[in-house]
C-alpha positions in Angstrom: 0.0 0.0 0.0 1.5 3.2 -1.1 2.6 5.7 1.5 0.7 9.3 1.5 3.0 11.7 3.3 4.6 15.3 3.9 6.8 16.5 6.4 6.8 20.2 7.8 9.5 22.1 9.2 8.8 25.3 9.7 11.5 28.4 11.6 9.8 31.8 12.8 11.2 34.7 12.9 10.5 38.1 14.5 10.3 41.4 12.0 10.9 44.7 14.3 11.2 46.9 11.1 7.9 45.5 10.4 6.6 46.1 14.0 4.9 48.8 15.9 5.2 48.0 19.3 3.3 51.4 20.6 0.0 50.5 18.3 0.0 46.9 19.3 1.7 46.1 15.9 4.0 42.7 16.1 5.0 41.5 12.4 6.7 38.1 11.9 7.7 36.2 9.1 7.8 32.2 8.5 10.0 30.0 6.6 8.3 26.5 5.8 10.2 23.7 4.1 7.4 21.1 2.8 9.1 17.7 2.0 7.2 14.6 0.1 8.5 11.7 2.9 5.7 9.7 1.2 6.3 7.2 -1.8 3.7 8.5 -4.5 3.5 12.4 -5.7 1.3 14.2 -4.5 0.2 17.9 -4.5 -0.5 20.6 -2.0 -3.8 22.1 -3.0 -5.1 24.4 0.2 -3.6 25.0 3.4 -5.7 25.9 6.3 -3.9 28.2 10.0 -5.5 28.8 13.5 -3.3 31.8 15.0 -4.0 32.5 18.2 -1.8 35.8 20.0 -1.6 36.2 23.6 -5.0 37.6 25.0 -6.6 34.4 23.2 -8.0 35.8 20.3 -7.8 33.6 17.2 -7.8 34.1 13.6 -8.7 31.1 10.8 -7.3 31.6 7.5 -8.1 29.2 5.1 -6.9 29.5 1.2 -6.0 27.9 -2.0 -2.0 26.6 -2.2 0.4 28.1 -0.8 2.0 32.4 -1.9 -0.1 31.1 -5.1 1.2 28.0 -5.2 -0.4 24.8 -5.7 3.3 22.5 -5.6 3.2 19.1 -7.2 6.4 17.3 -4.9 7.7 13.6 -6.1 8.4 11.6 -3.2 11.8 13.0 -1.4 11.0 16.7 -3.2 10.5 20.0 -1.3 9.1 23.5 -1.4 10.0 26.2 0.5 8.7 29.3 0.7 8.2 32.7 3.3 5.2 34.1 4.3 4.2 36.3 7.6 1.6 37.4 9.5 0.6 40.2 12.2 -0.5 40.2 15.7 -1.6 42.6 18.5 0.7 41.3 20.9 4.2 39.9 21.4 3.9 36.2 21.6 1.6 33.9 20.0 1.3 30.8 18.3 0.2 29.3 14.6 -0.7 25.6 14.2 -2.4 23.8 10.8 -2.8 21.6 7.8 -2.3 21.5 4.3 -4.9 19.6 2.4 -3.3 17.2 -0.4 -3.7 15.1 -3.4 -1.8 11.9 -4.7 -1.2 11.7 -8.1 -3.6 8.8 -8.1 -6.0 10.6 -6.7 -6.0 9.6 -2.9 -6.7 12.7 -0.5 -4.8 13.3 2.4 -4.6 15.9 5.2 -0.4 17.1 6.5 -0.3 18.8 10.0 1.4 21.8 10.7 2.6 21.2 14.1 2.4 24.0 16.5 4.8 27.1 16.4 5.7 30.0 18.7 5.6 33.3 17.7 7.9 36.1 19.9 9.3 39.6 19.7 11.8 39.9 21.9 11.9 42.6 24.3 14.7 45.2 25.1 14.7 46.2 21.2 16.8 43.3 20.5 17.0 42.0 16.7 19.0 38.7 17.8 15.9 36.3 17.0 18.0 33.3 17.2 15.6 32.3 20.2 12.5 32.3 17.9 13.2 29.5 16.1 11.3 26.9 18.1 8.8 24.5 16.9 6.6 22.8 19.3 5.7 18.9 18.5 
């Protein structure tokens, strides 16, 4: 039976040039690295985030592909790409799926595991501690 499988790894970081800290503006950026650890090729077709920020408030994007991408990955292929979001306070966290279809047609659902969000305080750029992924 054929195996039906993507691995996520995914590295935050912190954007102070894109922040606001006095109007409750925190921008940060995301690097994802999508690899096909299955043995058939399949394609990422819509992804789906829950954000949440600090005081609990959560946002639920959902959306075709991926920055307008819809990437067809053979097995051991992957696709990176960069993409950000806002939020009103310093910390928070981003967790989700991508929704995906085999080149044979079989459907199947990749977890984005759960990531923190942080802007450092003290006006520091070193973001080196953002970088954590929570499995």
């Amino acid at each position: 039976m054929p195996k039906y499988q993507f691995a996520v790894e995914v590295f935050p970081e912190y954007l102070p040039d894109q922040s606001d800290p006095d109007n409750e503006v925190f921008g940060f950026a995301y690097t994802i690295t999508v690899t096909n650890t299955g043995d058939v090729p399949a394609q990422l077709i819509s992804r789906h985030w829950i954000i949440n920020d600090a005081r609990g408030h959560t946002e639920e994007v959902k959306g075709l592909g991926v920055v307008g991408q819809q990437p067809l990955l053979r097995p051991g292929e992957a696709f990176q790409y960069t993409s950000g979001c806002r939020l009103r306070t310093t910390s928070g966290t981003m967790h989700g799926s991508y929704f995906c279809v085999a080149e044979d047609g079989e459907q199947f659902t990749c977890p984005i595991p759960l990531f923190v969000l942080e802007a450092l305080r003290g006006g520091s750029t070193d973001t080196s501690l953002n970088n954590r992924v929570l499995h």
